[in-house]
LUMDO-299551 format. One line per 5 residues: their letters; for each residue z, y, x of N, C-alpha, C. Coordinates in nm, 2 decimals, decimal comma, padded with zeros to 4 digits. Example, Ala and Ser with C-alpha at 12.3 -4.5 7.8 and 13.67 -1.06 7.14 Angstrom:
% residues 2
AS) 00,78 -00,57 01,32 00,78 -00,45 01,23 00,78 -00,33 01,32; 00,71 -00,22 01,28 00,71 -00,11 01,37 00,79 00,00 01,29
END
This chain:
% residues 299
XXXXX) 00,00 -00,12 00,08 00,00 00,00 00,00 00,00 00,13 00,09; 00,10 00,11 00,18 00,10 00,23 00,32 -00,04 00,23 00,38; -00,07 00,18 00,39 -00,23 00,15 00,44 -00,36 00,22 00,33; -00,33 00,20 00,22 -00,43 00,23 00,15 -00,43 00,42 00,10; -00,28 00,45 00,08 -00,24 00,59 00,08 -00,30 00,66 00,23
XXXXX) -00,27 00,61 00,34 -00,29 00,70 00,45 -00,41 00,70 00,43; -00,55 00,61 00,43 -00,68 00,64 00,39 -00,74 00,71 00,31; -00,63 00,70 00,20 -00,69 00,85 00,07 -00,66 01,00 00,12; -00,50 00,96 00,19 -00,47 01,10 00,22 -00,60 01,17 00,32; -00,61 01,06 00,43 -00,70 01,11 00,54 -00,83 01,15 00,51
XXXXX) -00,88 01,06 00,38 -01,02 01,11 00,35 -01,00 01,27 00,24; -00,88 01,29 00,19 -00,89 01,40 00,11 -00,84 01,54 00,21; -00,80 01,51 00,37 -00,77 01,60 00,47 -00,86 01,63 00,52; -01,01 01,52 00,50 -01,09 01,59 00,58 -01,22 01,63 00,46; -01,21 01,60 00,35 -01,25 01,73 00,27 -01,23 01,88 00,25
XXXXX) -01,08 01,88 00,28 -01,04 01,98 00,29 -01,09 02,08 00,40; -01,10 01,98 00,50 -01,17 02,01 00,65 -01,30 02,13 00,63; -01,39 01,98 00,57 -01,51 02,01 00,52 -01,55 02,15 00,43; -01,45 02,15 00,32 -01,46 02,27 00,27 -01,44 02,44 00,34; -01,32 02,42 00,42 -01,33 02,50 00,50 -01,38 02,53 00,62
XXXXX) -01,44 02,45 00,71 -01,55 02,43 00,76 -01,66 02,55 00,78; -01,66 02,57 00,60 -01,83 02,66 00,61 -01,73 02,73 00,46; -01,74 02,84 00,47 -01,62 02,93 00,40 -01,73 02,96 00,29; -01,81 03,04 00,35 -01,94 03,08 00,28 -02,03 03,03 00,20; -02,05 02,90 00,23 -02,15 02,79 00,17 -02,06 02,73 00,05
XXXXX) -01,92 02,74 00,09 -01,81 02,67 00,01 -01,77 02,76 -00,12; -01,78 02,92 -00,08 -01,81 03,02 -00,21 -01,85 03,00 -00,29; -02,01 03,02 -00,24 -02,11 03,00 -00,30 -02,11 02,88 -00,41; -02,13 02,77 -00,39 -02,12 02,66 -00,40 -01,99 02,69 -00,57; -01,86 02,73 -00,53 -01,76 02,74 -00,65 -01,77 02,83 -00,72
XXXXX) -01,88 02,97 -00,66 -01,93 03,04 -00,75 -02,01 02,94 -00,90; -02,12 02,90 -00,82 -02,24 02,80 -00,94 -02,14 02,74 -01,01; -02,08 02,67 -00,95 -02,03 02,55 -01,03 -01,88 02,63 -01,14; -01,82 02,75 -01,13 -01,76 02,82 -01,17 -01,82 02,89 -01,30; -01,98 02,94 -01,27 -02,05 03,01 -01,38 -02,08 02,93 -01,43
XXXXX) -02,11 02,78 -01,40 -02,13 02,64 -01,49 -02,03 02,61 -01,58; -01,94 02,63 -01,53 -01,81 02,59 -01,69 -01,78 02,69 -01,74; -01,80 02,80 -01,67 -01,70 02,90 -01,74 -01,76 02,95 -01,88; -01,92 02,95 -01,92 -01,98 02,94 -02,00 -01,98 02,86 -02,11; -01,97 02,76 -02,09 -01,91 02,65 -02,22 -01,78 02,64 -02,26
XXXXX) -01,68 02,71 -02,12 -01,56 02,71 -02,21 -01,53 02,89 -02,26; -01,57 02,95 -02,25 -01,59 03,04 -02,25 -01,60 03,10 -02,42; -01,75 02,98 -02,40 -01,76 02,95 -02,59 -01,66 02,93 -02,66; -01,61 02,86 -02,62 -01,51 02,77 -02,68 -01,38 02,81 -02,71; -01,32 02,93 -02,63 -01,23 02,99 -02,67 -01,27 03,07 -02,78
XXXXX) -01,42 03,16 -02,80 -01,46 03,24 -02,85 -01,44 03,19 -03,01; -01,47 03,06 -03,02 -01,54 02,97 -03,15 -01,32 02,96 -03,20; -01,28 02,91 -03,09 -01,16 02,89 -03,15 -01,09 03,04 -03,20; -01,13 03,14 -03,09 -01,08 03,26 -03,22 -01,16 03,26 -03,31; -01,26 03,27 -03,37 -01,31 03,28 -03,42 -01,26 03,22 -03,55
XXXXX) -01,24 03,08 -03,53 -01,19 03,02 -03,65 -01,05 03,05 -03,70; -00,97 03,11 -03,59 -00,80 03,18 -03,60 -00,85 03,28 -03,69; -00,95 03,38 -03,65 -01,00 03,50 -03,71 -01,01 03,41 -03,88; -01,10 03,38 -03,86 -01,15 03,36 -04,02 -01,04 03,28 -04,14; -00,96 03,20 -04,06 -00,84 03,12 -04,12 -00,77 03,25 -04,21
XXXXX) -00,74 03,34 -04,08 -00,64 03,48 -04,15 -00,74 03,55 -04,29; -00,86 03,57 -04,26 -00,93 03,67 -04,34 -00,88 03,69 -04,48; -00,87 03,74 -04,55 -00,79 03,76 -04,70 -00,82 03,70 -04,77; -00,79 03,65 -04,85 -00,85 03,50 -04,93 -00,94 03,41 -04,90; -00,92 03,36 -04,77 -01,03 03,28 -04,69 -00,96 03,12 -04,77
XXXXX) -00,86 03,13 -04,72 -00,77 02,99 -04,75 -00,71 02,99 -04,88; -00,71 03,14 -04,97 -00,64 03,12 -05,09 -00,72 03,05 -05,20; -00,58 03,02 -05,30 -00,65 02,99 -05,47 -00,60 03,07 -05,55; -00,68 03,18 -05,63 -00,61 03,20 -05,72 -00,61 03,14 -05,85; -00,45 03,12 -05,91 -00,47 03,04 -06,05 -00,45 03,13 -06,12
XXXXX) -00,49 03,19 -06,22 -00,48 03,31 -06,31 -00,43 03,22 -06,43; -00,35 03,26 -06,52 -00,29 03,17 -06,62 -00,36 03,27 -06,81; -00,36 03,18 -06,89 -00,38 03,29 -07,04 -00,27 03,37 -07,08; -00,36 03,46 -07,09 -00,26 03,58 -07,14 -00,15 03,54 -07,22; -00,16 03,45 -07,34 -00,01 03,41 -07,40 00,10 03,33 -07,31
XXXXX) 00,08 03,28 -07,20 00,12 03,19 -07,14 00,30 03,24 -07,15; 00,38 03,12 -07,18 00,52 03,21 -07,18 00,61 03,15 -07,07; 00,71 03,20 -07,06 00,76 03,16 -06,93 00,83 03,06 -06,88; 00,87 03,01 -07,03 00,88 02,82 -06,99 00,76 02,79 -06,93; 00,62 02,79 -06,99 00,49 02,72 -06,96 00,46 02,77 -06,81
XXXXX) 00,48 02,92 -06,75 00,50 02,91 -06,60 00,58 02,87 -06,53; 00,73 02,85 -06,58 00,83 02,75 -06,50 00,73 02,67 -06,49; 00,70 02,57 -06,57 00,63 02,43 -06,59 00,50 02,43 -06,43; 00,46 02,48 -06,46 00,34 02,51 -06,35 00,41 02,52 -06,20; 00,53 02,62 -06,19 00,56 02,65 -06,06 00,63 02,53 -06,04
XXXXX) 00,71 02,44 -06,15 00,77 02,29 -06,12 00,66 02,20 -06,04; 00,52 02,18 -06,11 00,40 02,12 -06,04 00,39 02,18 -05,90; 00,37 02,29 -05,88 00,33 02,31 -05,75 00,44 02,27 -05,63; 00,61 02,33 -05,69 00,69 02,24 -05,59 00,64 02,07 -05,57; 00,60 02,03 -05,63 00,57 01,87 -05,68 00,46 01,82 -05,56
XXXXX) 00,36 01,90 -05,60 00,26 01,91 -05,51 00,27 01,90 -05,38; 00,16 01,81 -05,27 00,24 01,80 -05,13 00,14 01,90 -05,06; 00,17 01,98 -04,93 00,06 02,07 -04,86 00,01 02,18 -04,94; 00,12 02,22 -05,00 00,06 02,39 -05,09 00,23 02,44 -05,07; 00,14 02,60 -05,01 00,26 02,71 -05,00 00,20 02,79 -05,10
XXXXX) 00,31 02,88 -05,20 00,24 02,96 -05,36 00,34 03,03 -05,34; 00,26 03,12 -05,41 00,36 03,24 -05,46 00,32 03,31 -05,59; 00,41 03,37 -05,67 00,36 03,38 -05,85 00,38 03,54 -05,84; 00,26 03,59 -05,90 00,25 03,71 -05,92 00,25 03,76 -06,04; 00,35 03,82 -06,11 00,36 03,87 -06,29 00,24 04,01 -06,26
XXXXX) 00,22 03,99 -06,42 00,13 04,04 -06,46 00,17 04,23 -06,44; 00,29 04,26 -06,44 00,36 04,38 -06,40 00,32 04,39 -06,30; 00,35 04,30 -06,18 00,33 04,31 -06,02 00,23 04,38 -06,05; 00,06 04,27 -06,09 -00,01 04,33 -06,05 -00,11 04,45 -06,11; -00,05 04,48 -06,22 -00,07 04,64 -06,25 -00,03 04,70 -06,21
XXXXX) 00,14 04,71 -06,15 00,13 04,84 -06,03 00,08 04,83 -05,90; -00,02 04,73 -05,83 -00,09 04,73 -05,79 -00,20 04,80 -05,77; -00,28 04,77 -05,90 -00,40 04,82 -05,93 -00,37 05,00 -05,95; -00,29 05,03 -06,06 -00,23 05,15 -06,06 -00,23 05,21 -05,94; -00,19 05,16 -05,83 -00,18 05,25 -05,66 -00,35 05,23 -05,64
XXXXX) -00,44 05,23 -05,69 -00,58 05,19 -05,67 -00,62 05,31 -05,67; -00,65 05,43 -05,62 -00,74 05,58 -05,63 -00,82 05,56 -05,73; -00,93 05,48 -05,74 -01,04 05,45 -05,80 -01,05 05,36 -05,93; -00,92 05,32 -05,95 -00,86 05,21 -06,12 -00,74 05,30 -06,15; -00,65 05,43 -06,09 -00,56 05,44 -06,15 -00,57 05,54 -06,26
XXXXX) -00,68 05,59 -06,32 -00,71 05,65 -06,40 -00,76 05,62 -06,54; -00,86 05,46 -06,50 -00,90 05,34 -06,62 -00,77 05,29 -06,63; -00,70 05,31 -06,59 -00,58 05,23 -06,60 -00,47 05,26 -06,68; -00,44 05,38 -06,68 -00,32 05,47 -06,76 -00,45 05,45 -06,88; -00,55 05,43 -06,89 -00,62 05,46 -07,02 -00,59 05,35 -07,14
XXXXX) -00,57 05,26 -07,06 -00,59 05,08 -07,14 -00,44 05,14 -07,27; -00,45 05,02 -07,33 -00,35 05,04 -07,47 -00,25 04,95 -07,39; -00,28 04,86 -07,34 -00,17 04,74 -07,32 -00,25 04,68 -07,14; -00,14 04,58 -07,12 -00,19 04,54 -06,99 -00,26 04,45 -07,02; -00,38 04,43 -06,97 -00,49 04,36 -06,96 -00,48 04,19 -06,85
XXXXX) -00,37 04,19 -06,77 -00,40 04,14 -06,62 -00,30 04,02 -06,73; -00,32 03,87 -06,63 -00,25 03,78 -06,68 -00,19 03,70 -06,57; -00,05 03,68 -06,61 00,00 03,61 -06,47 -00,03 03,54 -06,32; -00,02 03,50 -06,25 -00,13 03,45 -06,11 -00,03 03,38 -06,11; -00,06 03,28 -05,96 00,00 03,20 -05,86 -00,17 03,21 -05,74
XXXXX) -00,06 03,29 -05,64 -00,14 03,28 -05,52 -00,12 03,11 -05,46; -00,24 03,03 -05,43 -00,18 02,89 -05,40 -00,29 02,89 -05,23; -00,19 02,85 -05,10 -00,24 02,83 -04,94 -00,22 02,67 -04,95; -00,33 02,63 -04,95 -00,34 02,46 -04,93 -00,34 02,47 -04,80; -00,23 02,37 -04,75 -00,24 02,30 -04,57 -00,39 02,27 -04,51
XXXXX) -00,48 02,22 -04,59 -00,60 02,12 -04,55 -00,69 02,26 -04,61; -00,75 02,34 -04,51 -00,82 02,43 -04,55 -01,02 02,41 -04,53; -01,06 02,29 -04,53 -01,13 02,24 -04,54 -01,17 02,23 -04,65; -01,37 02,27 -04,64 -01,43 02,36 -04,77 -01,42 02,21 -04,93; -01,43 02,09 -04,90 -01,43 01,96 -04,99 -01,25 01,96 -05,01
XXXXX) -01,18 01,95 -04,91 -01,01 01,99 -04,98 -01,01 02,11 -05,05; -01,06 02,20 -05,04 -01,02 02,33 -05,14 -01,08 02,31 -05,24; -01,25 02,25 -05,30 -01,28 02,27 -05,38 -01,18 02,11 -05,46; -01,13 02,04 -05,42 -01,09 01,94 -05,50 -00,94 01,99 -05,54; -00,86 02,05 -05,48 -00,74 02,11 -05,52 -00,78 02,20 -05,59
XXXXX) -00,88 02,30 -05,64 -00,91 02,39 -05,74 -00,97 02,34 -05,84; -01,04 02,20 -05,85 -01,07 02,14 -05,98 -00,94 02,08 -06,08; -00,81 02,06 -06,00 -00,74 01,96 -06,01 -00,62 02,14 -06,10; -00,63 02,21 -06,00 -00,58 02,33 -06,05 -00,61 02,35 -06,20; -00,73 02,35 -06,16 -00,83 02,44 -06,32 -00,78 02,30 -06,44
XXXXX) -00,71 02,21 -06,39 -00,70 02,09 -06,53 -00,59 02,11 -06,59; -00,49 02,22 -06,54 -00,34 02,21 -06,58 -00,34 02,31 -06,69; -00,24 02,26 -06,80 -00,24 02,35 -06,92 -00,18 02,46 -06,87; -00,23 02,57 -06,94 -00,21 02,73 -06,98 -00,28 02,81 -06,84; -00,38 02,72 -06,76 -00,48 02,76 -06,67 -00,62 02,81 -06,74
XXXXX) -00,65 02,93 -06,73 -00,74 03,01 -06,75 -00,86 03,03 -06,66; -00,84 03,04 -06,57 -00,92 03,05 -06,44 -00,87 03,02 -06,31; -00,95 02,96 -06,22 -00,91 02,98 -06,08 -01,04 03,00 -05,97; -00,97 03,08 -05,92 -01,09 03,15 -05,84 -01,07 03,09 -05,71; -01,15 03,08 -05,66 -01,22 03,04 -05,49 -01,33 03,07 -05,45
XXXXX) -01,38 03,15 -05,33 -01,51 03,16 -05,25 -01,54 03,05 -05,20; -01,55 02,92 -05,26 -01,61 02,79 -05,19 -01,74 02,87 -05,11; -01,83 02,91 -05,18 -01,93 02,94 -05,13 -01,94 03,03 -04,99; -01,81 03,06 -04,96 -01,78 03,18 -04,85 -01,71 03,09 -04,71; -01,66 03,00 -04,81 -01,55 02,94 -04,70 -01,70 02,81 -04,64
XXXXX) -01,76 02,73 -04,69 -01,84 02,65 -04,67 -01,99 02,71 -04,57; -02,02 02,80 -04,60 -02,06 02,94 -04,48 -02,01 02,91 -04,36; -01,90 02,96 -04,35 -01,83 03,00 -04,24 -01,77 02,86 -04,20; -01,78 02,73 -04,19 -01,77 02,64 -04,19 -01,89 02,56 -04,14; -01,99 02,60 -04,17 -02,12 02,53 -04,12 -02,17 02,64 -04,00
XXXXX) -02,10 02,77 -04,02 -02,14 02,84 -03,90 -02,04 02,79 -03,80; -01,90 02,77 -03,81 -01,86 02,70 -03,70 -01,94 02,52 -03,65; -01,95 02,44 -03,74 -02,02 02,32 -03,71 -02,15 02,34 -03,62; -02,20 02,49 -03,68 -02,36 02,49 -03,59 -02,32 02,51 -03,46; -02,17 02,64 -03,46 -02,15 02,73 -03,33 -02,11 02,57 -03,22
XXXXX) -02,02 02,50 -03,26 -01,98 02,37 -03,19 -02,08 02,28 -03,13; -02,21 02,24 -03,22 -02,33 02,21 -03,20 -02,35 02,22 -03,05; -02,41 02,38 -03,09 -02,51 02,43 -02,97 -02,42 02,45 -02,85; -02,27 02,46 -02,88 -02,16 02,47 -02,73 -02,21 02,34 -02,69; -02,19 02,22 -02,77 -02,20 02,04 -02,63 -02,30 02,08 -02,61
XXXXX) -02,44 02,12 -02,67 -02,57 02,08 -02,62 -02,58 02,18 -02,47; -02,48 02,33 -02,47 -02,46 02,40 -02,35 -02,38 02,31 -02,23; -02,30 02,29 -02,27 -02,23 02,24 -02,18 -02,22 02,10 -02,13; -02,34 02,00 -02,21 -02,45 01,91 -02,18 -02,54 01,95 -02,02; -02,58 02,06 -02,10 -02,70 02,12 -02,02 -02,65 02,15 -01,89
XXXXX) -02,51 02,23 -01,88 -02,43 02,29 -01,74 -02,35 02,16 -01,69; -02,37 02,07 -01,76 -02,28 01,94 -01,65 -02,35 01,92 -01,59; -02,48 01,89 -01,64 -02,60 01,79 -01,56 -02,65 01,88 -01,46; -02,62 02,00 -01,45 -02,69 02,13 -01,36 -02,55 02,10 -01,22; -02,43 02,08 -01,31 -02,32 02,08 -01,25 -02,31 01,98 -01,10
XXXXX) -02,34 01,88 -01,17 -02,41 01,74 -01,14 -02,51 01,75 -00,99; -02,61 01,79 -01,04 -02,74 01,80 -00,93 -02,66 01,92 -00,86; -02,60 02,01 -00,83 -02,55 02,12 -00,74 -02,47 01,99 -00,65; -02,37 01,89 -00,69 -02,29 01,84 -00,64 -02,40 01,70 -00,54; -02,48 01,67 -00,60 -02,56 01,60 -00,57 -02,63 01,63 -00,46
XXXXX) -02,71 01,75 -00,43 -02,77 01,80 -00,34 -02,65 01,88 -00,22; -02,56 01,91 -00,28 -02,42 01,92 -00,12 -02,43 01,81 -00,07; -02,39 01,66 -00,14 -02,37 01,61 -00,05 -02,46 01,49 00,01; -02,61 01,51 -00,03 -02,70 01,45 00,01 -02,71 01,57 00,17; -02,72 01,70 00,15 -02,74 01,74 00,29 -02,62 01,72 00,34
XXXXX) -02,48 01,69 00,33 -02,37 01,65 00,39 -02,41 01,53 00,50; -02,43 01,39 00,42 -02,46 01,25 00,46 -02,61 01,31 00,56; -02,71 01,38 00,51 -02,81 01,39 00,63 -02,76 01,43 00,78; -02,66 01,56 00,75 -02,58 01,59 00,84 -02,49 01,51 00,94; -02,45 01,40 00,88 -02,37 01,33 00,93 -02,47 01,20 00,94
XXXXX) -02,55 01,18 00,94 -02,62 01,06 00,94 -02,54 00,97 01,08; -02,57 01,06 01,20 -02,56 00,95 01,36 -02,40 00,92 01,33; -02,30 00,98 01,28 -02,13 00,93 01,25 -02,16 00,79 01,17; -02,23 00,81 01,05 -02,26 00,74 00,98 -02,29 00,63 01,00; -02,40 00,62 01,10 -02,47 00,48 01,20 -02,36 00,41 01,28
XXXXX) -02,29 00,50 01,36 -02,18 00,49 01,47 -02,08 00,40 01,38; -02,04 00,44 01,27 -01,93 00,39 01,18 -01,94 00,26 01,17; -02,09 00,24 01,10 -02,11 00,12 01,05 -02,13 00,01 01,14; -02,17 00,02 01,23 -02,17 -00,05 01,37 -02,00 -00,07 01,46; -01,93 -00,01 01,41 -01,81 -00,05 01,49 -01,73 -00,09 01,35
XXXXX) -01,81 -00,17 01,22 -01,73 -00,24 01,11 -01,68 -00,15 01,01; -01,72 -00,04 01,01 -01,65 00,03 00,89 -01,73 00,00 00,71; -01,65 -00,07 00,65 -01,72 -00,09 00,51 -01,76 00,04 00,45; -01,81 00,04 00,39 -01,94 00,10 00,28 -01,79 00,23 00,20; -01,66 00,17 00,13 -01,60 00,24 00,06 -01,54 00,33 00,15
XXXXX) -01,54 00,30 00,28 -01,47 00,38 00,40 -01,52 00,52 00,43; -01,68 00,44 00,43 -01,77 00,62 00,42 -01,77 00,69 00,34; -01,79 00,62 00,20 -01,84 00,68 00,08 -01,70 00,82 00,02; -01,56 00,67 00,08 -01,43 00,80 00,01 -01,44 00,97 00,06; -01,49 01,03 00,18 -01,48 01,16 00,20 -01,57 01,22 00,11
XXXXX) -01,67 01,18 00,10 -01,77 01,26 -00,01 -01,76 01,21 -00,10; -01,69 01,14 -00,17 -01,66 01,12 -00,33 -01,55 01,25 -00,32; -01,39 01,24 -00,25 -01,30 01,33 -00,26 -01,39 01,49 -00,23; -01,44 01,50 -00,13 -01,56 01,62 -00,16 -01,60 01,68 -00,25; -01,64 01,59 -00,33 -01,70 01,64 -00,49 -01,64 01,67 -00,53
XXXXX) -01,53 01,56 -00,59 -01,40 01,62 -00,66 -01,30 01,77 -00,65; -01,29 01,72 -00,52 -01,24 01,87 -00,49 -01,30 01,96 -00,52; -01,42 01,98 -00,50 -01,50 02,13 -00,50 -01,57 02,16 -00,71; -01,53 02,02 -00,72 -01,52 02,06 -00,89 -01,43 02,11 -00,95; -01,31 02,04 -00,88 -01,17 02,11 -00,92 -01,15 02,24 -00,89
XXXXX) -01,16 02,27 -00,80 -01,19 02,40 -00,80 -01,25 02,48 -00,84; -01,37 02,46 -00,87 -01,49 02,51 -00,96 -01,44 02,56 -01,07; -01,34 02,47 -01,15 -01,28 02,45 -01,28 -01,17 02,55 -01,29; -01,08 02,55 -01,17 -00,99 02,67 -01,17 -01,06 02,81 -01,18; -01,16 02,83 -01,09 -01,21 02,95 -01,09 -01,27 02,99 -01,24
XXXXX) -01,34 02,86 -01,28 -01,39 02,92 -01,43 -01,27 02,96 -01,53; -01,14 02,88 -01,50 -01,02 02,94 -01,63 -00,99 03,06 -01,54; -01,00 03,08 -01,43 -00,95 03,22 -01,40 -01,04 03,34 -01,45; -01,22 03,32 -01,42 -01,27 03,39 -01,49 -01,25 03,44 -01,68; -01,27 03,33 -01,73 -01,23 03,30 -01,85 -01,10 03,44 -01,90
XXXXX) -00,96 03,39 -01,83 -00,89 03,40 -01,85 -00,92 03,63 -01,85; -00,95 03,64 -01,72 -00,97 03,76 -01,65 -01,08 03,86 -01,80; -01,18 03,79 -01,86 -01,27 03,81 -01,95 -01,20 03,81 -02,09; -01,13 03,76 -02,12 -01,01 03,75 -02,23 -00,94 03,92 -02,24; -00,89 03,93 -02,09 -00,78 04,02 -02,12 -00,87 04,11 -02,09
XXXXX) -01,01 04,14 -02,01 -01,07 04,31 -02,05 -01,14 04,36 -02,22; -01,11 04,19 -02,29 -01,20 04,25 -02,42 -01,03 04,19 -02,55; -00,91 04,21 -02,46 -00,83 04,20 -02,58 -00,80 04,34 -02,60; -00,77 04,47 -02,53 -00,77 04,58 -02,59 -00,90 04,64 -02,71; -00,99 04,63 -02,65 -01,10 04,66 -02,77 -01,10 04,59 -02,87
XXXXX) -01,06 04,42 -02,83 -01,07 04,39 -03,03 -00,93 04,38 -03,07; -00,84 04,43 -03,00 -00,68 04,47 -03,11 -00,69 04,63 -03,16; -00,80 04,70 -03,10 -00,88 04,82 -03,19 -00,95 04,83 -03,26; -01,03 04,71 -03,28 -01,12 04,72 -03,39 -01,09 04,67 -03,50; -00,96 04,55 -03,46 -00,90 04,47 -03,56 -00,80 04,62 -03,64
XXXXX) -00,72 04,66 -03,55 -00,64 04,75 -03,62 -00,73 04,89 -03,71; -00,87 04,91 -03,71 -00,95 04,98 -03,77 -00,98 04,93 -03,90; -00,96 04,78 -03,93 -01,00 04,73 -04,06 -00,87 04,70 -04,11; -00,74 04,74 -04,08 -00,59 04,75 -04,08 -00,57 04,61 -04,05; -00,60 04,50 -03,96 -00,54 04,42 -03,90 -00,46 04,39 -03,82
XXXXX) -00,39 04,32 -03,78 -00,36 04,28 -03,63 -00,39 04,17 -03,59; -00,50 04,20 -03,47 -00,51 04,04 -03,42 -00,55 03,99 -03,26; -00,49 03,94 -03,21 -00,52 03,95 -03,06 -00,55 03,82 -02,99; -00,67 03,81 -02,94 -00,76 03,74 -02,89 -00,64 03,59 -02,81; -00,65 03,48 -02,84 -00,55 03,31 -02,78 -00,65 03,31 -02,67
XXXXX) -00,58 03,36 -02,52 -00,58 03,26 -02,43 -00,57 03,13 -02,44; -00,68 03,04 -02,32 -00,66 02,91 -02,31 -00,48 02,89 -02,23; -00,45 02,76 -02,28 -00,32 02,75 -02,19 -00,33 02,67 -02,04; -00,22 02,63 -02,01 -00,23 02,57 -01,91 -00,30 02,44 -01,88; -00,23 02,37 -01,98 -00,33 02,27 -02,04 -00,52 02,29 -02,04
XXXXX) -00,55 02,39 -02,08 -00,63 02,42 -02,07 -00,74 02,42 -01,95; -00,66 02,48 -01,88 -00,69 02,50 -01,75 -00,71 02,36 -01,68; -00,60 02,26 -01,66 -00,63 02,13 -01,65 -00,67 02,08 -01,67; -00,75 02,07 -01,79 -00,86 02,00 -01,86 -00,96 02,09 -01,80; -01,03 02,20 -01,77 -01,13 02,21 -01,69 -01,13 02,19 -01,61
XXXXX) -01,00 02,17 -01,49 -01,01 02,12 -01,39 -01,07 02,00 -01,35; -00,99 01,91 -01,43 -01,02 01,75 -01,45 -01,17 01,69 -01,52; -01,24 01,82 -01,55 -01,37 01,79 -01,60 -01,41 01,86 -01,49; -01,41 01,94 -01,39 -01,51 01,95 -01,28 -01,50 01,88 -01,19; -01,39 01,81 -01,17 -01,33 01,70 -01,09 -01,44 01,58 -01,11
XXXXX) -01,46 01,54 -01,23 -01,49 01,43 -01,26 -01,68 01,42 -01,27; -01,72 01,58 -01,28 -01,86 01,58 -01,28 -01,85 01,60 -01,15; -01,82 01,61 -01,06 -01,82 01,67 -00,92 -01,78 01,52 -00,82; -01,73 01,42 -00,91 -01,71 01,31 -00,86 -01,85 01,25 -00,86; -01,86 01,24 -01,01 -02,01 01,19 -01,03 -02,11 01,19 -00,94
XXXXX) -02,18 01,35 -00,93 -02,27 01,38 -00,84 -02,20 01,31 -00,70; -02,13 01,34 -00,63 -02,12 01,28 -00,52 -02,14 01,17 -00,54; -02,11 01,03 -00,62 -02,10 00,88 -00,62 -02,24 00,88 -00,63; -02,33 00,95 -00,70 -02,51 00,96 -00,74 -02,53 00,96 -00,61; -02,49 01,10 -00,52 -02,56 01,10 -00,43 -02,53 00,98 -00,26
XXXXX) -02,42 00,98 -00,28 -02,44 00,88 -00,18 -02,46 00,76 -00,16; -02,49 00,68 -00,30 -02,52 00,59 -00,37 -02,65 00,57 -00,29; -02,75 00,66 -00,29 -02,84 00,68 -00,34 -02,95 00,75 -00,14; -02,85 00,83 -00,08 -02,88 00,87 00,03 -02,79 00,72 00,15; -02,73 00,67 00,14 -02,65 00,57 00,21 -02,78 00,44 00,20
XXXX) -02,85 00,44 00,09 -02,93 00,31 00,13 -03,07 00,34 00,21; -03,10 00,44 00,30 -03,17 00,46 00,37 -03,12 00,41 00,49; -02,97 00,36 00,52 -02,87 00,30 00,66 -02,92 00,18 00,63; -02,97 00,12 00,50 -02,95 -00,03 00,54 -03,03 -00,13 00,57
END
């Protein structure tokens, strides 16, 4: 086991070598492979606010149950008993008072308003189903609409189902991106270490002639790869991260212009380690391609 550790360590010491080596070439190199992830994840934060954004929007997630105007207040006990009953719905009941002095504070209704003879509006229940998924909402609002002294209930299926196929499309075309920047990812790591192994060809001869097996050579440019993807991967959450915070003051101003508040979710740490461990692993790849592939010209 002591035997097998000092081998890893020594082959990932002289990656390290390697990398620093050529400072320059080694930039470069975590530049590409940095603009390669940082773009797919990039997306991907954007899509996940995006769907935080639209989650919040004002009746994105709601139901309104509007009840008949005779409805009396046993028959709305009755109803608010169902919805405690109910599993994955948070409600809240709005009398028909509430919401005429609502409307009443309206510039543009509080004048139709003092006009009417009687109040017009009929009790509510604001209803937030847990499962805000456009097939769970429309089945919880059918199921709504079947309960006695239900009048109406309102839902933008049609709004929420939009914005739901706009995220499915946006998700789409992010793998088919970051499909596209692996395999770019890939050949960058591919072609280092194919001119690496050319480089090193006469060690390479020398090696194999004084008995060194095939996994002996291969471990420094496999840990090569890895390393210089791992890296890669930090540098893209660091860009990422850097691109986050110059565009969270502008949109907690534009958010606060439509009277919201809302401020852009950094990736977390986790996060960060998952890009790591995916540039790690395409950066392994290419190297295993490449010397797969440049090593059988030795034999």
């Amino acid at each position: 086991m002591s035997a097998w550790l000092t081998q890893h360590s020594a082959a990932l010491a002289a990656a390290f070598r390697r990398l620093l080596a050529a400072p320059m070439s080694t930039l470069l190199s975590l530049l590409v492979i940095g603009i390669a992830l940082t773009l797919p994840a990039f997306g991907y934060v954007l899509l996940d606010n995006l769907r935080e954004l639209g989650s919040r929007a004002s009746g994105v997630k709601q139901i309104s149950v509007f009840l008949e105007l005779g409805a009396s207040r046993k028959e709305v006990a009755e109803i608010e008993s169902r919805l405690r009953q109910a599993s994955g719905l948070t409600w809240r009941f709005v009398p028909r008072e509430e919401a005429l002095k609502r409307l009443q504070q309206t510039e543009e209704m509080a004048e139709i308003v003092a006009s009417l003879p009687r109040n017009p509006l009929p009790d509510a229940f604001i209803v937030e189903p847990a499962d805000t998924e456009p097939a769970a909402l429309e089945a919880i609002s059918k199921e709504l609409a079947g309960w006695p002294k239900v009048a109406h209930v309102q839902l933008d299926s049609a709004w929420v189902k939009r914005f739901d196929a706009f995220l499915r499309l946006g998700r789409l075309a992010l793998a088919m991106l970051a499909g596209l920047f692996a395999a770019g990812l890939v050949a960058v790591t591919f072609n280092t270490i194919r001119l690496q192994v050319m480089a090193r060809a006469a060690e390479i001869e020398v090696a194999r002639m004084i008995g060194a097996t095939d996994a002996f050579i291969r471990r420094p440019f496999y840990y090569f790869g890895a390393l210089q993807g791992a890296l890669g991967g930090l540098l893209a959450a660091g860009i990422v991260l850097g691109g986050l915070h110059l565009l969270a003051g502008p949109v907690g101003e534009l958010a606060a212009l439509y009277g919201a508040a809302f401020a852009l979710k950094a990736p977390t740490a986790i996060g960060a380690a998952v890009l790591a461990a995916g540039g790690a692993l395409l950066g392994w790849l290419g190297a295993q391609l490449s010397v797969s592939l440049s090593l059988r010209k030795f034999d």
